[in-house]
DOMI-671293 format. One record per residue (C-alpha): residue number from 1; residue in one letter; chain; y, x negated, z. Coordinates in Angstrom, 3 decimals, decimal comma. Each point is the difference from the previous one (the first is absolute). Layout:
<rs>
resi resn chain north east up
NUM A A Y X Z
...
</rs>
This chain:
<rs>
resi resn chain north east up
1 X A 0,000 0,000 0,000
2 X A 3,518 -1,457 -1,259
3 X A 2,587 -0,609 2,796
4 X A 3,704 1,315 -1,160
5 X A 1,565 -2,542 2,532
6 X A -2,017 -3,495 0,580
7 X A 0,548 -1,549 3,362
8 X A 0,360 -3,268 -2,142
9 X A 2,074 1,248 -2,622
10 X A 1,210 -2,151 -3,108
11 X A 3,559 0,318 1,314
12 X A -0,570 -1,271 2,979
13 X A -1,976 -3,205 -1,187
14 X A 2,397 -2,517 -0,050
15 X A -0,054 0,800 3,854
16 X A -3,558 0,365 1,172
17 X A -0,919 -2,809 -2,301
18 X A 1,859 -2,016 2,076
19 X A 0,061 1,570 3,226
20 X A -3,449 0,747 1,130
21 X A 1,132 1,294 3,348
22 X A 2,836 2,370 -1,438
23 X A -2,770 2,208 -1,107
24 X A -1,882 0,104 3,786
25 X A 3,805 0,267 1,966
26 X A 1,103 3,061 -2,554
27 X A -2,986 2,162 0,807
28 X A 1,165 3,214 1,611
29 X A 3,717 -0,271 -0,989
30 X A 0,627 2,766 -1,567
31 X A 2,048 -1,157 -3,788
32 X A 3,146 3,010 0,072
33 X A 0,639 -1,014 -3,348
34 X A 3,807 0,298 -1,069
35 X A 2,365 2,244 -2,342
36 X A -0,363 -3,125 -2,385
37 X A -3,453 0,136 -0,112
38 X A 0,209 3,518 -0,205
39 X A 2,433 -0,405 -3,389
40 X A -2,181 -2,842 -1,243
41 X A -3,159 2,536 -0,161
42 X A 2,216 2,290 -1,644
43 X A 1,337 -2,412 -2,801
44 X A -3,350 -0,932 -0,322
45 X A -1,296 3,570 -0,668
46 X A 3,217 0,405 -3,199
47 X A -0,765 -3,118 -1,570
48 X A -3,788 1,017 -0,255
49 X A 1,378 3,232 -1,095
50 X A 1,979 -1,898 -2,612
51 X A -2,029 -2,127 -0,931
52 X A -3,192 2,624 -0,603
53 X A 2,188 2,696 -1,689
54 X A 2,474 -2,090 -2,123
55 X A 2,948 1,527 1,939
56 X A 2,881 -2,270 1,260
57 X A 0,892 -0,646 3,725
58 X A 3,530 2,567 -0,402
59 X A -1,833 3,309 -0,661
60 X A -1,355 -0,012 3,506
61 X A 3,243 -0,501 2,047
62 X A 0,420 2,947 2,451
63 X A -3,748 0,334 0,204
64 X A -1,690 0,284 3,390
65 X A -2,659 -2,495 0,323
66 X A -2,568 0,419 2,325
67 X A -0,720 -3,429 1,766
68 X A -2,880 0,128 2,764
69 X A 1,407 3,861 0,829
70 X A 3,547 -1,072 0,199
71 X A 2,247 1,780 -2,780
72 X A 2,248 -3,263 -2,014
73 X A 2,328 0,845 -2,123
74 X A 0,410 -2,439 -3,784
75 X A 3,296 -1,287 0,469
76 X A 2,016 -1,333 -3,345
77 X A -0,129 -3,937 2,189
78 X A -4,083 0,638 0,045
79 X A -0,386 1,338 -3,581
80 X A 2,174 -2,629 -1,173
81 X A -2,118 -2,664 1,716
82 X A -3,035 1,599 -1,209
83 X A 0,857 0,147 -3,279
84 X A 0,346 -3,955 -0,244
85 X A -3,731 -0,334 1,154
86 X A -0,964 2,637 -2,266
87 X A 2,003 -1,246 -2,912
88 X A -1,925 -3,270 0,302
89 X A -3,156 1,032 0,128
90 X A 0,474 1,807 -3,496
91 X A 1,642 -3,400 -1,290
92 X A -2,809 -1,689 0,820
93 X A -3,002 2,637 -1,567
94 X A 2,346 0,216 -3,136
95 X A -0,214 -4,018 -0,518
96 X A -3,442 -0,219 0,170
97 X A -0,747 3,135 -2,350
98 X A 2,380 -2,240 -2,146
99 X A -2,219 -3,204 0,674
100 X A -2,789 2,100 -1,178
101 X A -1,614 0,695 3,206
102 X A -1,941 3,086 0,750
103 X A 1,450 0,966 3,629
104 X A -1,361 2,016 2,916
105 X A 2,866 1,126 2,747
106 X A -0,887 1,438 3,356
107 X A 2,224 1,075 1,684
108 X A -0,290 0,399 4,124
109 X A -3,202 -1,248 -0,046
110 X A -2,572 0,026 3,253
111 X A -1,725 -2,996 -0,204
112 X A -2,703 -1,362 2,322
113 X A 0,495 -2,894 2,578
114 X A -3,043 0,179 2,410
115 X A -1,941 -2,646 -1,835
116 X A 2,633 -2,450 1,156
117 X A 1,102 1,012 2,985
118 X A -2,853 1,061 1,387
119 X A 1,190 3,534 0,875
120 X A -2,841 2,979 -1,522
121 X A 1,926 2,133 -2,422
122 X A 3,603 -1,914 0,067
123 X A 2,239 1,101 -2,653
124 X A 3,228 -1,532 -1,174
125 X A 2,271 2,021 -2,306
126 X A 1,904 -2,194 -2,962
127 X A 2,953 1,636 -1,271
128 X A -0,894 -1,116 -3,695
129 X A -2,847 -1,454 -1,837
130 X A 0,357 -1,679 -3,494
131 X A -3,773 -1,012 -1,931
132 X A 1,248 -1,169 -3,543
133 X A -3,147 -0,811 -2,057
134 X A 0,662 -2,520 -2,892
135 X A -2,852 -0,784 -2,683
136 X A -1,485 -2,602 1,704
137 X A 1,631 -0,493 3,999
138 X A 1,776 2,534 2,383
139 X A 2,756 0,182 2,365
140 X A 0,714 1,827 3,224
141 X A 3,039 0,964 1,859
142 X A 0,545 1,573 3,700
143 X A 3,540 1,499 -0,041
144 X A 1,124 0,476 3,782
145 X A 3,325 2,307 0,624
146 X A 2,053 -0,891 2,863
147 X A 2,979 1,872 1,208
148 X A 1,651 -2,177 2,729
149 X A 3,177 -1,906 -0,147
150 X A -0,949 -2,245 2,841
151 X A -2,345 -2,832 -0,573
152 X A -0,844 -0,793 -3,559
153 X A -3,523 -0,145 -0,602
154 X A -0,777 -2,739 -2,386
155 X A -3,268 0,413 -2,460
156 X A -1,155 -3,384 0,587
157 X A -3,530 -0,233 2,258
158 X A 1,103 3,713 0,966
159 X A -2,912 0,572 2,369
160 X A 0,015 3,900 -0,658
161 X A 0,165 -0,692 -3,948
162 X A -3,025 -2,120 0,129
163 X A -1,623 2,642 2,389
164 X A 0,747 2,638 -2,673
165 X A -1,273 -1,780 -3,194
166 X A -3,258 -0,682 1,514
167 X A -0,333 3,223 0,394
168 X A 0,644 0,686 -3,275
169 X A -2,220 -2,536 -1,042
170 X A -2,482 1,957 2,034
171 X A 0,808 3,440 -1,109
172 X A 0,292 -1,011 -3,727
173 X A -2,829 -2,985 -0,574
174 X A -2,235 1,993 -1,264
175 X A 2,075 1,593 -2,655
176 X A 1,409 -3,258 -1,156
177 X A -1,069 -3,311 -0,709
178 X A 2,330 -2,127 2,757
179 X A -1,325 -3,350 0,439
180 X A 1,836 -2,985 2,424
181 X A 2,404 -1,169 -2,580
182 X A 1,461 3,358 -0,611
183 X A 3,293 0,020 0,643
184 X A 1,606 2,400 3,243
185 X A 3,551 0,822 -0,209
186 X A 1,303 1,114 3,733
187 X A 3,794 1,559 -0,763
188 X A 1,695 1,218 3,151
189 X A 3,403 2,267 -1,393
190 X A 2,284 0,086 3,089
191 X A 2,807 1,539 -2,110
192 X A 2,699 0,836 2,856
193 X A -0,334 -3,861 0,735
194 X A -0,728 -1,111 -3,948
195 X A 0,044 1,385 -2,812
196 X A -2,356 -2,201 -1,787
197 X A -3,547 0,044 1,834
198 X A -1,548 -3,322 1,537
199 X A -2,932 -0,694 -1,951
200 X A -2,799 -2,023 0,623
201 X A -3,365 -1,116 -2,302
202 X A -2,905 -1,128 1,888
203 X A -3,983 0,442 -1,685
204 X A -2,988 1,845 0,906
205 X A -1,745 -3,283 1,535
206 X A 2,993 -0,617 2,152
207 X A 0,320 3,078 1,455
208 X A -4,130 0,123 0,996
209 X A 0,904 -3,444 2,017
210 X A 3,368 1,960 1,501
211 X A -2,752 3,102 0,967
212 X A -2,597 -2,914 1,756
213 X A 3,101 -1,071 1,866
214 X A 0,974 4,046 0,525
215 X A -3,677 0,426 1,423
216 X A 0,014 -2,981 2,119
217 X A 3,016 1,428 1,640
218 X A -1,793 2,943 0,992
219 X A -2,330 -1,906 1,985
220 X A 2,355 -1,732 2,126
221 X A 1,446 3,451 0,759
222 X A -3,390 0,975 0,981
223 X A -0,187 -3,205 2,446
224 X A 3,131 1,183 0,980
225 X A -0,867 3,414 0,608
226 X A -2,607 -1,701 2,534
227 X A 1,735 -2,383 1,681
228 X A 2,495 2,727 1,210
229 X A -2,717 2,144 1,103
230 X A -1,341 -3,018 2,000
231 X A 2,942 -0,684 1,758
232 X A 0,256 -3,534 -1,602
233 X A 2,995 -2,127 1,197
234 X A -0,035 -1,616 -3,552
235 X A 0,849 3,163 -1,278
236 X A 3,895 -0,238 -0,981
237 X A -0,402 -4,222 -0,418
238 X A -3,028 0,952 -2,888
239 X A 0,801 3,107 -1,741
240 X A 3,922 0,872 0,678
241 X A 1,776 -1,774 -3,002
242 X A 4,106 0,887 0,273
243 X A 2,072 -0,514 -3,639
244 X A 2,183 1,731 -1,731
245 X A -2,821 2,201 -1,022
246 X A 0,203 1,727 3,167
247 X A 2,894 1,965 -0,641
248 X A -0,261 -0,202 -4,131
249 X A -3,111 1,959 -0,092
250 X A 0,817 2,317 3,495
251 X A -2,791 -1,135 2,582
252 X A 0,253 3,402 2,466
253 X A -0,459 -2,913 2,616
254 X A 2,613 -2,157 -0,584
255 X A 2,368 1,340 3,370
256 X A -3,322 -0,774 2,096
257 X A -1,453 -3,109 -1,816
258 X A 0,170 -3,213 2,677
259 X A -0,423 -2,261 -2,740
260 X A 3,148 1,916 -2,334
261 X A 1,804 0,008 3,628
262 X A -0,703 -3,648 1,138
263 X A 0,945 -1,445 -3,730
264 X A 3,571 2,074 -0,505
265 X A 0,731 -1,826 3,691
266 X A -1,268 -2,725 0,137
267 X A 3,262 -1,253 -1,768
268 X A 1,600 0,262 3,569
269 X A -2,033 -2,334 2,034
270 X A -1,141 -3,190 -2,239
271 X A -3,043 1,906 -1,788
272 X A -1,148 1,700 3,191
273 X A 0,765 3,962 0,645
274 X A 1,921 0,771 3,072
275 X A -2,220 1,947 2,715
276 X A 1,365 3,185 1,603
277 X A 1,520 -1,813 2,701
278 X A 2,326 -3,039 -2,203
279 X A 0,710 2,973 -2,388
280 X A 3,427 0,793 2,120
281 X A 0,936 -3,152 -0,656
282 X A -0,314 -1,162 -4,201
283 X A 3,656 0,670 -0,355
284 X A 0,250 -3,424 2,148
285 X A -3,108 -1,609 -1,588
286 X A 1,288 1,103 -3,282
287 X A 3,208 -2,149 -0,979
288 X A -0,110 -3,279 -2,256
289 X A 1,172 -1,891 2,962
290 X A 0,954 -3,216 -1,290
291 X A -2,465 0,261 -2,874
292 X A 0,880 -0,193 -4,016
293 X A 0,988 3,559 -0,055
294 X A -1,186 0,259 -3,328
295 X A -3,459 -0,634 1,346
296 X A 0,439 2,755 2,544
297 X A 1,336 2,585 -3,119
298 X A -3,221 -0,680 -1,772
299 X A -2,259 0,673 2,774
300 X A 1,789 2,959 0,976
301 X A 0,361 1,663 -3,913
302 X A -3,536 -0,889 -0,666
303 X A -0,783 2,583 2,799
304 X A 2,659 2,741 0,220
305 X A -1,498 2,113 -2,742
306 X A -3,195 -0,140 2,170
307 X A 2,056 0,421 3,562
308 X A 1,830 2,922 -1,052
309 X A -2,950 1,856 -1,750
310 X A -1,721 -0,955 3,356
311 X A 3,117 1,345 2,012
312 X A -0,588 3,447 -2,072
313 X A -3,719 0,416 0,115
314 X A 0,036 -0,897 3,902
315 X A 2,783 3,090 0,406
316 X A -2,374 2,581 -1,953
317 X A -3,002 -1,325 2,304
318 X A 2,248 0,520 2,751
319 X A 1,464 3,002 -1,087
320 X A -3,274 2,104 -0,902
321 X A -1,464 -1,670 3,309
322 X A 2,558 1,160 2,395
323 X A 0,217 3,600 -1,232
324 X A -3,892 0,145 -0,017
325 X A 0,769 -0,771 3,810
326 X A 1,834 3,248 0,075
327 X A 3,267 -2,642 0,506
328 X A -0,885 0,596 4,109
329 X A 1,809 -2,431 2,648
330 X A -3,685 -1,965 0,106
331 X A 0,577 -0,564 -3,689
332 X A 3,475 -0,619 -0,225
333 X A -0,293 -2,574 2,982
334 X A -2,623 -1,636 -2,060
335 X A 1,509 -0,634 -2,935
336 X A 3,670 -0,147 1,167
337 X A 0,649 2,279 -2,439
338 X A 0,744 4,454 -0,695
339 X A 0,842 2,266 -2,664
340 X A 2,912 1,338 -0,777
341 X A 1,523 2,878 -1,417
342 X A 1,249 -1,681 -3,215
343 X A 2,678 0,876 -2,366
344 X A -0,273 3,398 -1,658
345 X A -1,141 0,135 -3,620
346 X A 2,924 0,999 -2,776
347 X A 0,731 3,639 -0,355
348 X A -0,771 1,275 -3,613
349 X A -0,823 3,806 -1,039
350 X A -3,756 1,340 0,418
351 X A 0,543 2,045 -2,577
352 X A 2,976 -1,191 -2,705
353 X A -0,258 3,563 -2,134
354 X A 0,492 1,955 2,853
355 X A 2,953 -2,399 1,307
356 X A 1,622 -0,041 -2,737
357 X A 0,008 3,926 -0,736
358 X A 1,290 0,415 3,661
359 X A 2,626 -2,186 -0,853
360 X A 0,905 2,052 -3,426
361 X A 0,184 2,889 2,310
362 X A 2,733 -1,477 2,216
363 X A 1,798 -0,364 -3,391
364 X A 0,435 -3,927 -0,061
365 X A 1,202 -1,381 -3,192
366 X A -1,862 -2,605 -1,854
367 X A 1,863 -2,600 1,153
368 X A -0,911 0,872 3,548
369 X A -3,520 0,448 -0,465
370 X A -0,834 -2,945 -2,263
371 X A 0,465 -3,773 -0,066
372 X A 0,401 -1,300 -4,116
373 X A -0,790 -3,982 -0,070
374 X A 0,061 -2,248 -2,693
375 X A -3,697 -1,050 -1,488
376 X A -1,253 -3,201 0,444
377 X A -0,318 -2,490 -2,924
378 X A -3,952 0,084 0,187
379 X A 0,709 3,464 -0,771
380 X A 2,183 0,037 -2,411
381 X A -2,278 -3,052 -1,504
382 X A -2,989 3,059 -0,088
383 X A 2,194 2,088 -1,922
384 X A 0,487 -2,671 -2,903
385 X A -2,062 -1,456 -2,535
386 X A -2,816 -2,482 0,474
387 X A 0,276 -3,797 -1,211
388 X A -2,679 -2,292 -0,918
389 X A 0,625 -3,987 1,047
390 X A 1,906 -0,697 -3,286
391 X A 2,656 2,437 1,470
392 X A -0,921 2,665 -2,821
393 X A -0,158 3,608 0,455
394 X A -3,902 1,256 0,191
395 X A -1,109 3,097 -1,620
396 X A -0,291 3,160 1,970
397 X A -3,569 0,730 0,908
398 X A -1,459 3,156 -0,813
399 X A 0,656 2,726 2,844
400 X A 3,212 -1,642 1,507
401 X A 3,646 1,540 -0,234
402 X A 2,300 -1,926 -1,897
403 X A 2,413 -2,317 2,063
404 X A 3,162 1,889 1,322
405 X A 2,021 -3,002 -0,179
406 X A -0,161 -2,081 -3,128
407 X A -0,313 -3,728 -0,826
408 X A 3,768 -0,969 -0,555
409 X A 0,938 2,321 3,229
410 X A -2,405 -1,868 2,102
411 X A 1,229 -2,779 -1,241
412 X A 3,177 1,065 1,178
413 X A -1,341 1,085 3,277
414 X A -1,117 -3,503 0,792
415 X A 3,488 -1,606 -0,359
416 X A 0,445 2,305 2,910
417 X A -2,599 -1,523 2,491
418 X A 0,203 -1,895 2,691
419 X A -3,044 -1,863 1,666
420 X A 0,513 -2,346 3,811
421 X A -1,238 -3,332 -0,637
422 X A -3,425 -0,168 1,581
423 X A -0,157 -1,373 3,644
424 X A -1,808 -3,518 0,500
425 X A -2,826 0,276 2,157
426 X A -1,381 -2,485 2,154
427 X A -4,107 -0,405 -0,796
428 X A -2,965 -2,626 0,044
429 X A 0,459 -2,849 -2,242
430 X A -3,403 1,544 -1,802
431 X A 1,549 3,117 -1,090
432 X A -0,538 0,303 -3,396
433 X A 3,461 0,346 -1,205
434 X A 2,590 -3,180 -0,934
435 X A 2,160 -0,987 2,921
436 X A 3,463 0,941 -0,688
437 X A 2,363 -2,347 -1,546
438 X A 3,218 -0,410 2,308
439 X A 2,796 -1,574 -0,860
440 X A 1,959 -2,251 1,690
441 X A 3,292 1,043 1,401
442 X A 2,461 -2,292 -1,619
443 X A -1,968 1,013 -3,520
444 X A 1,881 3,436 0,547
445 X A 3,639 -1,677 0,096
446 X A 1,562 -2,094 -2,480
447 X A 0,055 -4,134 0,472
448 X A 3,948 0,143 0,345
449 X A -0,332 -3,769 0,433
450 X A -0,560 -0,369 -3,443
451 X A 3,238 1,947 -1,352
452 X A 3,217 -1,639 -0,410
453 X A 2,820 0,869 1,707
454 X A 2,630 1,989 -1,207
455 X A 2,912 -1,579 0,039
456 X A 3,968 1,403 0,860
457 X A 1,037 0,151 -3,610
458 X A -3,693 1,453 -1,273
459 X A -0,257 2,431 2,330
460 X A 3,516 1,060 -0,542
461 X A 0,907 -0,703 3,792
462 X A -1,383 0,355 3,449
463 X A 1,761 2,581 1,254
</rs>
């Protein structure tokens, strides 16, 4: 029997691949999800729409989607965004028809997983599967859609990509002919971050290596599993692993984890966490003293992302702990901590129709009931033409209205846009992106020193 939610799932990999321990601590904790996963499922259900019906992204705006019994409405931001993913994904069946290929899509495919991780009946769902058979080789891609606008998720050694193509390979072996030099495409489209997707080629021998590894993991969790239940001291020392995949791939255990706890402090105390009792007093352990100060920024930066994620987790432990307590005096003495009342929520109308014909009736002009404001340029920008990279006008595909602004207007429109500079941010010296270039000061001025002085007569006098 197939199991809709894996307790190693593919999107979780890059965590429990690494973290053996993750998987034993998050047992129990119950995953509330979020309104962005929420929207995510519901993208994900209009671009299979899309992409299985030949419809674009914009005739489901104003829909109610239902994601895991929660009603989501298809904004004009998410059919936008999912339009990009879905755009590509035609692109790239269209170019290899053109190459001659004979292609097979699938689209939200289940495919299975428990012959790698061990689990009896796993499933993994890939948002899009691409099988272009040639004369004489194939190819295969795994398309994954991602809504967020936090972390880019790069297609390289994507755990949960290589997770999904084998099982693909599994699901689809028998229909075609893949053999180890086959090449696997993993493209991650992550269009609110980028709108090209991160691509990635890898073959079919690779990836059975990457599912040995995969399935070697799953024994150490079982060790783990264990060593827990034996009441082993080794436990957190073996099989507690902290990294920046902790809070990248959303261990449930992260705000109780001693190993995520002692590793965001142990910047305060020369590589050792603080106990309870030298806690009150890191402010005074904290400062550079009369080290480089430089040193002491690195230390500190290379952990803050970690310390305040840590600070955050440890206040929803606390949080859901304290008002399981009933938030009595035992409870509150405790933890040192109560609830509140907090600030009220913003008032808005339960029902708008029946606000606003109460209003009518209380004969308010328009200018008292309503608020006019400017669109935004994105908006305007969605009510003029499209542009291909040469800067060209594209033609209008079937089904959608003609622009209500036109070329030279929008051109106009732009002269009227203004855009702040983008803010420099401060990250590790392995991010991806170029450092910025920065000037020097005396660049900005001119070398006066080099000018020759204007005389009385040149000048036409001092004064």
């Amino acid at each position: 029997m197939a199991k809709e939610h894996a307790d190693l799932s593919p999107s979780s990999a890059g965590r429990w691949m690494k973290c053996a321990g993750s998987v034993v601590l998050s047992q129990g904790i119950e995953d509330k999800g979020s309104e962005y996963a929420l929207e995510g499922t519901a993208a994900h259900d209009v671009a299979a729409m899309c992409l299985t019906s030949g419809t674009d992204a914009a005739a489901y705006v104003g829909r109610l989607i239902d994601a895991k019994g929660t009603e989501v409405p298809v904004t004009e931001d998410m059919a936008e965004n999912v339009q990009v993913y879905v755009d590509a994904v035609r692109q790239r069946v269209k170019a290899y028809e053109l190459s001659g290929a004979q292609v097979t899509l699938e689209v939200e495919q289940r495919v299975p997983i428990g012959h790698i991780t061990r689990e009896e009946g796993a499933e993994g769902t890939s948002d899009a599967v691409i099988i272009a058979e040639f004369p004489d080789s194939l190819a295969l891609e795994v398309w994954d859609l991602k809504m967020g606008r936090g972390v880019e998720v790069q297609a390289a050694d994507n755990e949960q990509g290589q997770l999904y193509a084998l099982g693909v390979l599994k699901k689809f072996g028998i229909a075609f002919d893949f053999d180890p030099s086959t090449p696997v495409g993993i493209v991650i489209s992550q269009p609110r971050i980028a709108r090209t997707p991160s691509e990635w080629v890898t073959t079919v021998g690779a990836l059975t290596e990457f599912g040995k590894t995969c399935t070697q993991a799953t024994h150490l969790i079982k060790a783990a599993f264990h060593c827990k239940e034996g009441g082993g001291q080794e436990f957190a020392e073996k099989y507690l692993v902290p990294g920046s995949h902790c809070k990248e791939k959303f261990c449930k255990a992260r705000g109780t984890c001693p190993a995520y706890r002692d590793s965001a402090l142990s910047v305060f105390n020369n590589g050792n966490a603080p106990s309870a009792d030298e806690f009150e007093n890191l402010v005074d352990q904290a400062g550079p003293g009369d080290a480089d100060p430089v040193q002491w920024w690195r230390l500190l930066l290379s952990k803050a992302e970690q310390i305040e994620d840590l600070i955050a987790q440890s206040y929803a432990s606390a949080f859901a702990w304290v008002k399981d307590q009933g938030n009595t005096p035992e409870a509150i003495e405790r933890l040192g901590f109560k609830l509140i009342e907090g600030k009220q929520g913003d008032r808005k109308w339960e029902d708008e129709e029946e606000a606003e014909k109460t209003l009518k009736s209380m004969r308010l002009g328009q200018g008292e009931m309503y608020e006019f404001k400017l669109i935004t340029p994105t908006k305007a920008e969605a009510l003029a033409p499209s542009y291909g990279k040469d800067g060209k006008v594209l033609p209008l595909k079937e089904g959608k209205p003609e622009p209500r602004i036109g070329d030279r207007q929008w051109k106009k429109l732009q002269g009227l846009i203004t855009r702040a500079p983008a803010k420099p941010n401060l990250v590790p010296a392995g991010h991806k992106k170029p450092p910025l270039v920065i000037k020097p000061v005396a660049d900005e001025f001119e070398d006066l020193t080099q000018v020759e002085p204007v005389t009385e007569d040149e000048g036409g006098g001092l004064c």
